[in-house]
C-alpha positions as CSV (number, residue, x, y, z in Angstrom):
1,X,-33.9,46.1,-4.3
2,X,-31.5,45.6,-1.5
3,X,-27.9,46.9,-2.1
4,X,-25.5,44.0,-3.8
5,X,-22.8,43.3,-0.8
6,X,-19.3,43.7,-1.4
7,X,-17.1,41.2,-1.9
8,X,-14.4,41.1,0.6
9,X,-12.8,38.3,-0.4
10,X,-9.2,38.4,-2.8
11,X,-10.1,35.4,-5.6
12,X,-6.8,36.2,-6.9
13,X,-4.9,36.7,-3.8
14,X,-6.7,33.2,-2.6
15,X,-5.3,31.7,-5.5
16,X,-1.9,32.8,-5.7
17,X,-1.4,31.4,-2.1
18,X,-2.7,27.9,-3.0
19,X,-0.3,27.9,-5.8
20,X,2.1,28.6,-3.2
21,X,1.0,26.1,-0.7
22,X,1.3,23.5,-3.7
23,X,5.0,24.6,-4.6
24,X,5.6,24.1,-0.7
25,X,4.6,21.1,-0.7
26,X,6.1,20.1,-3.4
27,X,9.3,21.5,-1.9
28,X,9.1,19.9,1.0
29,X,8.3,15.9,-0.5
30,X,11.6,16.9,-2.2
31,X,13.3,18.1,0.3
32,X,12.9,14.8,2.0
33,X,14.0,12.6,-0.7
34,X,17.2,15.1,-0.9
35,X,18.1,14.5,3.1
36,X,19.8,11.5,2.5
37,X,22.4,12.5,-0.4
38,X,22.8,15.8,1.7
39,X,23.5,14.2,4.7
40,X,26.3,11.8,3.1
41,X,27.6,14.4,1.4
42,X,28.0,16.7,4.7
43,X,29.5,13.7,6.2
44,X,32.5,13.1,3.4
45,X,33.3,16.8,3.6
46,X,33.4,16.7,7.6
47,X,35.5,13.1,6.8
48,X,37.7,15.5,5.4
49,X,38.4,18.4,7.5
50,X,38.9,16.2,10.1
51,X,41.3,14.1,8.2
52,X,42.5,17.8,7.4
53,X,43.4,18.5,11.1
54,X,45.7,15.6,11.5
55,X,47.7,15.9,8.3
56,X,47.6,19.8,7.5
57,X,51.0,20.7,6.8
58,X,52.9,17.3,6.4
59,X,54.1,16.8,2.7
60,X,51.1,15.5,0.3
61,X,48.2,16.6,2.3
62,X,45.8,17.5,0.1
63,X,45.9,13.8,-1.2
64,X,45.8,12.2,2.2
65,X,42.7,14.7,2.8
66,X,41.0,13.4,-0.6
67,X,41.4,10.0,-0.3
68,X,39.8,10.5,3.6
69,X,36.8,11.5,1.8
70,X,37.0,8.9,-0.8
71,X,37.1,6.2,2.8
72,X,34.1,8.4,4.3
73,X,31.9,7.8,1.0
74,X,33.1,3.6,0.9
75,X,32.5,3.2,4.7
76,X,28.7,4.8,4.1
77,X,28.2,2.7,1.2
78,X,29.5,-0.5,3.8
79,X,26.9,0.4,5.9
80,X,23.9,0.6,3.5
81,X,24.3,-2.2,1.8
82,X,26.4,-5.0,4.3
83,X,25.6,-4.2,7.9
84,X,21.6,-5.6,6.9
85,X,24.0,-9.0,7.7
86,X,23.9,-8.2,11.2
87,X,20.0,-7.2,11.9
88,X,18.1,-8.0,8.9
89,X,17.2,-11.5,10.9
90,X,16.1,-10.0,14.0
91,X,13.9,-6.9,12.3
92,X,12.0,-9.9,10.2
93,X,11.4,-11.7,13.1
94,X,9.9,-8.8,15.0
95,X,12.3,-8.8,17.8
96,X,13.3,-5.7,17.1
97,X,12.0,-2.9,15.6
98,X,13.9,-1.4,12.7
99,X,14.9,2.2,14.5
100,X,16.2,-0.1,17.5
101,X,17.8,-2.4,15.3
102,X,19.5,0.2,13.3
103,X,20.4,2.5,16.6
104,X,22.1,-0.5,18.0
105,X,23.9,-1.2,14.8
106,X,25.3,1.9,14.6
107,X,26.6,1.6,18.2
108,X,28.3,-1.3,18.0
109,X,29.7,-0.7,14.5
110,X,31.3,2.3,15.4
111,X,33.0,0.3,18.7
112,X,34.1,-2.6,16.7
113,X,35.7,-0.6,14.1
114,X,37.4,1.9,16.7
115,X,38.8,-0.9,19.5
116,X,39.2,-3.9,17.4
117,X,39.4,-2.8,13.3
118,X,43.5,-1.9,13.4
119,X,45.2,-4.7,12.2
120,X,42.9,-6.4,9.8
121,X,43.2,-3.1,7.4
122,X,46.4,-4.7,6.4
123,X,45.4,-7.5,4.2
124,X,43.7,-4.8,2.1
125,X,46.3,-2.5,2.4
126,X,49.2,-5.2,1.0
127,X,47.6,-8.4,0.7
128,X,46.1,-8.3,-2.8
129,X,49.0,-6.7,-4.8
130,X,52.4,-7.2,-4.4
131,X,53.9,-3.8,-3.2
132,X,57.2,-4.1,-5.0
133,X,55.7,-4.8,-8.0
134,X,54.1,-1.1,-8.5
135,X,57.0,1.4,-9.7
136,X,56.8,4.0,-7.4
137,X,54.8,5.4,-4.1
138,X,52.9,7.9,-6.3
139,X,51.9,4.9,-8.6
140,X,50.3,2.9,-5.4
141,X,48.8,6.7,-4.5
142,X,46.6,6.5,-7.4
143,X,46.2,2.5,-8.1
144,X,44.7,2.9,-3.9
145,X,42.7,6.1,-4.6
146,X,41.2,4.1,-7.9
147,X,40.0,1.2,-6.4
148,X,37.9,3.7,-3.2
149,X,35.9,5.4,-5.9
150,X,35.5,1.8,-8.2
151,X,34.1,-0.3,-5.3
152,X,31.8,2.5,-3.5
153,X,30.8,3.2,-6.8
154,X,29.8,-0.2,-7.4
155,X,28.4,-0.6,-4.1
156,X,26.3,2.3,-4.2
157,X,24.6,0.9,-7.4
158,X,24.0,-2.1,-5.9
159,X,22.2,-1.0,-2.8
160,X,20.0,1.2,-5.1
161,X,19.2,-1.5,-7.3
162,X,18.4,-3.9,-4.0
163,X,21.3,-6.2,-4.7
164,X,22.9,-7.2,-1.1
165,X,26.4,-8.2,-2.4
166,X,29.9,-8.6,-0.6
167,X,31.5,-5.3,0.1
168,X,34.9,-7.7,1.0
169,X,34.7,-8.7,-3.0
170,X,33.8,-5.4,-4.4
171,X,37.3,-3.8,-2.9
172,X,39.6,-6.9,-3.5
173,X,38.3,-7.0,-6.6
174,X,38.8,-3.0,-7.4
175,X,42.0,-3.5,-5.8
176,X,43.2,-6.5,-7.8
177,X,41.9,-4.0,-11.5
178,X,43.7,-1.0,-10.1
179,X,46.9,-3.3,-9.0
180,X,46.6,-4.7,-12.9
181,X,45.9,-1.2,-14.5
182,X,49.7,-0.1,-12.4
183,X,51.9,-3.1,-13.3
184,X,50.4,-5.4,-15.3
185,X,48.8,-9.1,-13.7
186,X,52.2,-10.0,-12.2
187,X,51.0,-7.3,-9.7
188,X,48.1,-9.7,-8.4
189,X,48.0,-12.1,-5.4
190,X,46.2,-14.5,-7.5
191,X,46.9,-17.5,-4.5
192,X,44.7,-15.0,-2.3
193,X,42.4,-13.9,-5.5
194,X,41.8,-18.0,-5.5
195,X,40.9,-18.1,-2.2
196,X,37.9,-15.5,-2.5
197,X,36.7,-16.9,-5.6
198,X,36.6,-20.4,-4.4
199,X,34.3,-18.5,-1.0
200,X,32.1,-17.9,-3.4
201,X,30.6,-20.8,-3.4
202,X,31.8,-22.3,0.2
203,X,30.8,-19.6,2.3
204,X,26.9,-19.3,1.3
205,X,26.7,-22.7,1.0
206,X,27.9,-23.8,4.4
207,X,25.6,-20.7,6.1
208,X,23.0,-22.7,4.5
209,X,23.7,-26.0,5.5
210,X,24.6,-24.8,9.4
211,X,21.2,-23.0,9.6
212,X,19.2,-25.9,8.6
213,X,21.3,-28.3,10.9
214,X,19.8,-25.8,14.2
215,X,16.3,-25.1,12.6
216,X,16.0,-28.5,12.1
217,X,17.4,-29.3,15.9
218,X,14.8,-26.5,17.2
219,X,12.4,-28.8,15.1
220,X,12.8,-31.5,16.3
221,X,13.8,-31.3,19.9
222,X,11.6,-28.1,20.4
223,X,8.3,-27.3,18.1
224,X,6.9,-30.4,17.6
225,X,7.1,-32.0,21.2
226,X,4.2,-32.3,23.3
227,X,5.3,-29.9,26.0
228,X,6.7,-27.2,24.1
229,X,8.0,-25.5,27.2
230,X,9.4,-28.6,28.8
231,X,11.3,-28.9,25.6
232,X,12.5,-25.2,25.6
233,X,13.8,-24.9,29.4
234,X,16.2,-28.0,28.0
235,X,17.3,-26.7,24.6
236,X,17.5,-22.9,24.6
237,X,20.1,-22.5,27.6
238,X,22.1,-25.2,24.8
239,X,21.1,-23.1,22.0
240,X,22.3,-19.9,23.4
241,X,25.1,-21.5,25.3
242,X,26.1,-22.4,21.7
243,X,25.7,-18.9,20.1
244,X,27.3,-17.1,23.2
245,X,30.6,-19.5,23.0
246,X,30.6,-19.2,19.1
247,X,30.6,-15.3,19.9
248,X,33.3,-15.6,22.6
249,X,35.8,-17.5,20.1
250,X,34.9,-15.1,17.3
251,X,35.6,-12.1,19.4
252,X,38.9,-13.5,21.1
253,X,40.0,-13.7,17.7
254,X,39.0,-10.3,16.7
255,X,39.3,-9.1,19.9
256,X,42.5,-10.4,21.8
257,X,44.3,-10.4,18.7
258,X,44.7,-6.9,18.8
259,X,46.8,-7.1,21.8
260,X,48.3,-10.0,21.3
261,X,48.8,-13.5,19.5
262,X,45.3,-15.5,19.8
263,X,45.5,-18.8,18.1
264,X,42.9,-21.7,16.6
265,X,43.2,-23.4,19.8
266,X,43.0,-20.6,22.4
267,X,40.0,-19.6,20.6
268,X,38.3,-22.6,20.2
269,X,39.5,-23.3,24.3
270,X,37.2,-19.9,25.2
271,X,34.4,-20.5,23.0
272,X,34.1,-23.9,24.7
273,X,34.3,-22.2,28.2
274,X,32.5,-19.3,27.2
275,X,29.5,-21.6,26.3
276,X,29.5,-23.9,29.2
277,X,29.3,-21.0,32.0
278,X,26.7,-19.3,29.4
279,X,24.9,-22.9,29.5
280,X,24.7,-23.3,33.3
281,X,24.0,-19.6,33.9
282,X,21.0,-19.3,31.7
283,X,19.1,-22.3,32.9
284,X,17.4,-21.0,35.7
285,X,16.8,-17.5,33.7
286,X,15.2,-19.4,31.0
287,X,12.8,-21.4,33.4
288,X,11.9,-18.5,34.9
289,X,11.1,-16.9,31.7
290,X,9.0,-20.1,30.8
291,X,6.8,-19.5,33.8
292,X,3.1,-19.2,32.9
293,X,3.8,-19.8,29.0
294,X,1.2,-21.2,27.0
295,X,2.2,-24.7,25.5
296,X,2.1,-23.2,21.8
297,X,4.8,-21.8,19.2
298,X,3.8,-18.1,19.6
299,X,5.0,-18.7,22.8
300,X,8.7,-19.8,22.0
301,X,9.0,-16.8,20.3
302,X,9.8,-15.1,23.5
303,X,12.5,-16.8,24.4
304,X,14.6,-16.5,21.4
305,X,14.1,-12.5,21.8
306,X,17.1,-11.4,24.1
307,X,19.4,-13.7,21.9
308,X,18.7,-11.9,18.6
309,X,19.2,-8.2,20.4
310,X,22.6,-9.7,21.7
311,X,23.8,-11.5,18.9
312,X,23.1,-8.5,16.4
313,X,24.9,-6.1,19.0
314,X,27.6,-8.5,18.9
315,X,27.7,-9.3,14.8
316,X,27.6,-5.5,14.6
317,X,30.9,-5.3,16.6
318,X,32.5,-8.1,14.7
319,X,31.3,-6.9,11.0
320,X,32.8,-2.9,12.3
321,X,36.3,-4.8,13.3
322,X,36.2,-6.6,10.4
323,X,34.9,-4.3,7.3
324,X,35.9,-1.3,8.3
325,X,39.4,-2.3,6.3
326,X,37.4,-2.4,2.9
327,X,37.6,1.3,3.7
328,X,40.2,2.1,5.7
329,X,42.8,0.0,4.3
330,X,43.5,1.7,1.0
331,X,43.4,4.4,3.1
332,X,46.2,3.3,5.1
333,X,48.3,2.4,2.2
334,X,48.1,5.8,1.1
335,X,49.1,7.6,3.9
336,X,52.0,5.0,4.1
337,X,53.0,6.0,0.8
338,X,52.7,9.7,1.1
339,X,54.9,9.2,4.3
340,X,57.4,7.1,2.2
341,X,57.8,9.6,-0.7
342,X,58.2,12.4,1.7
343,X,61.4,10.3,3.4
344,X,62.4,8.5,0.1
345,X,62.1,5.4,2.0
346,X,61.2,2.0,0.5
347,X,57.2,1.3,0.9
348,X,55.3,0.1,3.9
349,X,52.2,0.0,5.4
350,X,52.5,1.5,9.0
351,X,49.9,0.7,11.9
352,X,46.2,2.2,11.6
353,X,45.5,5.7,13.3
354,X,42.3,6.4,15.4
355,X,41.6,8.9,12.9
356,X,41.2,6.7,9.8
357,X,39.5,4.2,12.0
358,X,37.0,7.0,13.6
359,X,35.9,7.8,9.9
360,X,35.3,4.0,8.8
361,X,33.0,3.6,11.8
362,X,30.8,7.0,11.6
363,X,30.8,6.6,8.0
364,X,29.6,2.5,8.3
365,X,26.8,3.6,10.7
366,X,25.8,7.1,9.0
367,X,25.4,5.2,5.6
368,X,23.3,2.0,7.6
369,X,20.9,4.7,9.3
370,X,20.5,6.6,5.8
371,X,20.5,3.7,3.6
372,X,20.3,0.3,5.3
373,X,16.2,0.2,5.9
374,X,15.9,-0.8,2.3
375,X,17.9,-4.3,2.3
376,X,16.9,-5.1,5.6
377,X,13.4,-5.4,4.4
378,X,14.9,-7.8,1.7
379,X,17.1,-10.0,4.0
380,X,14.9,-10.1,7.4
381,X,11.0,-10.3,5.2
382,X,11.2,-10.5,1.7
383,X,13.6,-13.4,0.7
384,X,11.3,-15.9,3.3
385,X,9.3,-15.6,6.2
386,X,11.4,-15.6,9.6
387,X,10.3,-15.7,13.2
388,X,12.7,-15.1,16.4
389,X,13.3,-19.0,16.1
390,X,14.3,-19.2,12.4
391,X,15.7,-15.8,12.8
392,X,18.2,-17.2,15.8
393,X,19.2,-20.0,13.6
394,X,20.5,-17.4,10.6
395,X,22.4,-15.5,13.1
396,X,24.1,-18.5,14.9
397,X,25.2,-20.0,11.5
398,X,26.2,-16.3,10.3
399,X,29.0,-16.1,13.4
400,X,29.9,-20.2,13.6
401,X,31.0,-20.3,9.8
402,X,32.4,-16.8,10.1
403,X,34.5,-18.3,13.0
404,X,35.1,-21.0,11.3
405,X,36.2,-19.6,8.1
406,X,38.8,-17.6,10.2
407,X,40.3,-20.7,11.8
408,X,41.1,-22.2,8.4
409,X,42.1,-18.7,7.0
410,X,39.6,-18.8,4.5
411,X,38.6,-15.1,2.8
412,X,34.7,-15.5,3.6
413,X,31.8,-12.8,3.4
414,X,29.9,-12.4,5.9
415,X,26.8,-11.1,3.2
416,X,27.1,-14.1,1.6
417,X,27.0,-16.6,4.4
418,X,23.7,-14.6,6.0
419,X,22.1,-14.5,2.9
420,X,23.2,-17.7,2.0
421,X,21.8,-18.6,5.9
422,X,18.4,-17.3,4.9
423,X,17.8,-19.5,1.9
424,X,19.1,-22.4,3.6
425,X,16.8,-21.7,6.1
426,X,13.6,-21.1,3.4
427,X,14.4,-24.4,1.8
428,X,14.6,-26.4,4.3
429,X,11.8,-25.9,5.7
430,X,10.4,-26.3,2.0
431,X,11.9,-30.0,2.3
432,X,10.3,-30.6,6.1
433,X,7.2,-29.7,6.2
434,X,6.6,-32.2,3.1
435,X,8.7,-34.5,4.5
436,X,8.8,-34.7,8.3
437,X,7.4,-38.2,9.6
438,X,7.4,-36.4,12.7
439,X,5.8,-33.1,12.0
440,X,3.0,-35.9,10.3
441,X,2.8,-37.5,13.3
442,X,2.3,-34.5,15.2
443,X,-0.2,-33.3,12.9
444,X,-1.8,-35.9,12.8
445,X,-2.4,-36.4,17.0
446,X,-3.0,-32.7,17.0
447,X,-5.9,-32.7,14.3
448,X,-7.4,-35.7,16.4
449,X,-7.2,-33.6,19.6
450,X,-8.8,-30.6,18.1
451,X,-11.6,-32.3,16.8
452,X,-13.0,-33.5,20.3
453,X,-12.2,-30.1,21.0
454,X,-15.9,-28.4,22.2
455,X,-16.8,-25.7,19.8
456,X,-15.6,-22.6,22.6
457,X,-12.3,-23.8,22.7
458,X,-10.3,-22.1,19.9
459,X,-7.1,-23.4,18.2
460,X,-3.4,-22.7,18.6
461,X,-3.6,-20.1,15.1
462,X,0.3,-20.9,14.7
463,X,-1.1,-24.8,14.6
464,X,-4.2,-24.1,12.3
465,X,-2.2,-21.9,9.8
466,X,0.7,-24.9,9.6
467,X,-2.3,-27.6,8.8
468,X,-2.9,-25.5,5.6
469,X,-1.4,-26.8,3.0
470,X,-2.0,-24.2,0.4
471,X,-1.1,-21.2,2.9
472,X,2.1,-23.2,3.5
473,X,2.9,-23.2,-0.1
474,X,2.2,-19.5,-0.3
475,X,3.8,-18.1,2.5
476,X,7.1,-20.5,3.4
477,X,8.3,-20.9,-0.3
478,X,11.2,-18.9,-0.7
479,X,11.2,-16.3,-3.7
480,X,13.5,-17.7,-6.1
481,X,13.5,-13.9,-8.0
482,X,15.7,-12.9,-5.3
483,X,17.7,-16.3,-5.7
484,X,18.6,-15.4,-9.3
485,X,19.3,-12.0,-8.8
486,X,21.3,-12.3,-5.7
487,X,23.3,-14.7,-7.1
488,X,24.0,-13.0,-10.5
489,X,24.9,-9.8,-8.4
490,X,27.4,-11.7,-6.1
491,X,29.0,-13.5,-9.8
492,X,29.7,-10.0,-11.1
493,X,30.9,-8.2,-8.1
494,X,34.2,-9.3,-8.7
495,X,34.9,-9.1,-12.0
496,X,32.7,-5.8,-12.6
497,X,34.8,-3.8,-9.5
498,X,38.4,-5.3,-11.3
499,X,37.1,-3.3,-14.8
500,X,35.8,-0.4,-12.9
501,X,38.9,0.3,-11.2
502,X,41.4,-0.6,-14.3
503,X,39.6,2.1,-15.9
504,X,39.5,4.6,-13.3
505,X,43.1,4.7,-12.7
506,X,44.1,4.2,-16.2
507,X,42.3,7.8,-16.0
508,X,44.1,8.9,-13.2
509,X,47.2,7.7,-14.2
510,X,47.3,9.9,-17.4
511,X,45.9,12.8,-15.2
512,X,48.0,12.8,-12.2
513,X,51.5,10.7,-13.2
């Protein structure tokens, strides 16, 4: 009997290491869902060395320092839960992929809020409360500090639970209960309190009424026409003429008016330009982009692609000028107030350093490339179905009743008015498709063509998937869930950020005072 071979192998070694490999593993899956929180949480201590290296050694430091983190970690909730306004559109569509959108987001976010976000950090800073009306420097120190942690708080909760609400809201609102915790409701713009409220309802519903107003134009003029691309070398030069004047008024507002005085009508005067040159200048590019098209709606889609990259670059610029005060303006108030108790002046709000801007803008893009994948999968696919068309009409309505609302001097939200935009645009084309006499008629004369159609010859799939009824249905109905729960988020935002922030700095008061 031949000699029984050893065993060379280690069973129990062998085994030990696949334990090991397991716990690796395990690790690293972990690890990953860990990279996020890290990362923001490396970023709000780096918000506050750097805030550290402009104000080490001035009198009240430490709190200047702390309440630059508190900005760092409310500009990174911003950006996960409000800049999904700017691209949410154009990743639905497919015009953009969502690294390219959220790349280019980041960009411009941290350009708007650096060159143009000074100024409008004020209304944050002493709009709400009445300044004279809070006892004492150290009082507003706190009341400011109170209403940073209330609204990121509450904005952090609501990008987890999938909720896209207005980040403008959550901090008037926090600073409105921290203002009220300090000196009682006398301390409360409630004129400019009205205002907000009554955007609420105004702002979502005019994004939705402007958004059906150019989907149904693009309709009408444009998809169901005979020679689509006849149609489109007329109307898309318009179209974008349109959104590129819109832009140029919206910036020349935001823009101009940080170096000096840009009223309603010099605004409205280069928008109007701004879109005529844009008109004549992209007619021949358009026709030449129409060359060799095929005479179907797949087709269209490529000439609304450009527009979405630009106007999301440029809504990215406007939302970083324009939001970056939810952070940086309580900021700014408390700096002014450490400055004031250091020279026993009365209070003020002084002008906006690079430095509090710099960490609005890093922190707005940081927390949209961490964060903002999640509700721009809500916004751009989940709410409805969007293409580059439908998608070009949300982002034209987004920036023409944000400009609009800024004429007037209404407090809008820019959340509110895209989101509102998207189920304006779902609904309506609910309401056309059953009620169009001339997508019938075109229906109709299509189905008439393709049935002398000989059997090689394959339909536009665009066409064959719009003559089913019961796909319709399915696919174009917009998902009234996310209806109800938008809406009962953006009803609470408010309110909820008001009693988050009385009771924070009720806290803090009988810490700190």
């Amino acid at each position: 009997m031949a000699p029984q071979k050893p065993r060379l192998a280690k069973p129990t070694l062998d085994k030990d290491l696949e334990k090991l490999s397991s716990v690796e593993d395990a690790a690293r899956h972990t690890s990953r869902g860990l990279a996020g929180p890290g990362a923001a949480l490396v970023f709000i201590i780096l918000a506050a060395i750097f805030a550290s290296s402009y104000v080490t050694g001035t009198p009240g430091s430490v709190i200047v320092i702390a309440a630059a983190a508190l900005a760092g970690y409310m500009a990174m909730n911003i950006g996960a839960n409000d800049v999904t306004n700017n691209i949410g559109a154009a990743v639905g569509a497919r015009a953009m992929t969502m690294g390219f959108g959220l790349a280019l987001a980041a960009v411009f976010e941290v350009a708007g809020a650096v060159l143009a976000g000074g100024s409008v950090a004020h209304t944050i800073a002493s709009g709400i409360t009445n300044g004279a009306l809070v006892s004492s420097p150290n009082m507003l120190i706190w009341s400011m500090m109170a209403a940073l942690l209330a609204a990121a708080v509450l904005i952090n909760v609501a990008t987890w639970a999938g909720a896209p609400i207005s980040t403008t809201h959550s901090i008037v609102g926090a600073v409105m209960g921290a203002g009220i915790a300090a000196a009682g409701f006398g301390a409360v713009n409630w004129v400019m309190v009205a205002g907000i409220t009554a955007s609420w309802v105004i702002s979502p519903l005019l994004g939705a009424v402007i958004a059906a107003g150019f989907l149904l134009l693009v309709k009408e003029t444009i998809i169901y026409r005979d020679d689509k691309i006849a149609a489109a070398k007329t109307w898309v030069p318009v179209l974008i003429g349109i959104m590129t004047g819109t832009f140029g008024g919206y910036l020349a507002l935001i823009g101009l008016g940080q170096l000096m005085t840009v009223s309603a009508l010099t605004a409205t005067a280069i928008a109007i330009i701004t879109g005529l040159v844009s008109w004549r200048a992209l007619i021949p590019v358009v026709a030449a982009q129409a060359q060799g098209l095929e005479n179907r709606n797949q087709s269209l889609r490529k000439l609304f692609r450009i527009p979405l990259i630009l106007s999301a670059a440029l809504m990215s610029f406007a939302h970083g000028a324009n939001d970056v005060s939810n952070a940086i303006g309580p900021l700014a108030a408390i700096v002014g107030a450490v400055q004031d108790m250091a020279s026993e002046s009365p209070l003020h709000f002084p002008g906006v350093p690079l430095w509090e801007l710099v960490i609005g803008g890093l922190g707005i893009s940081l927390g949209l490339l961490l964060y903002g994948p999640k509700l721009v999968r809500l916004v751009g696919a989940e709410i409805t179905k969007l293409n580059p068309m439908r998608a070009y009409c949300v982002s034209l309505s987004t920036a023409l009743t944000v400009l609009v609302a800024s004429w007037i001097g209404l407090p809008v939200s820019s959340t509110h008015i895209a989101v509102g935009a998207v189920f304006g645009v779902g609904l309506f084309r609910e309401w056309y498709t059953r009620n169009s006499k001339r997508r019938y008629e075109y229906m109709r004369v299509r189905a008439a063509k393709d049935a002398r159609k000989e059997p090689s010859e394959e339909p536009d799939e665009s066409e064959a998937f719009e003559r089913n009824e019961d796909e319709v249905k399915r696919r174009y109905l917009v998902r009234r869930s996310h209806m109800l729960s938008i809406l009962a988020a953006w009803m609470i935002t408010l309110p909820a950020a008001a009693g988050l922030a009385a009771i924070i700095a009720t806290v803090m008061f009988a810490l700190f005072l």
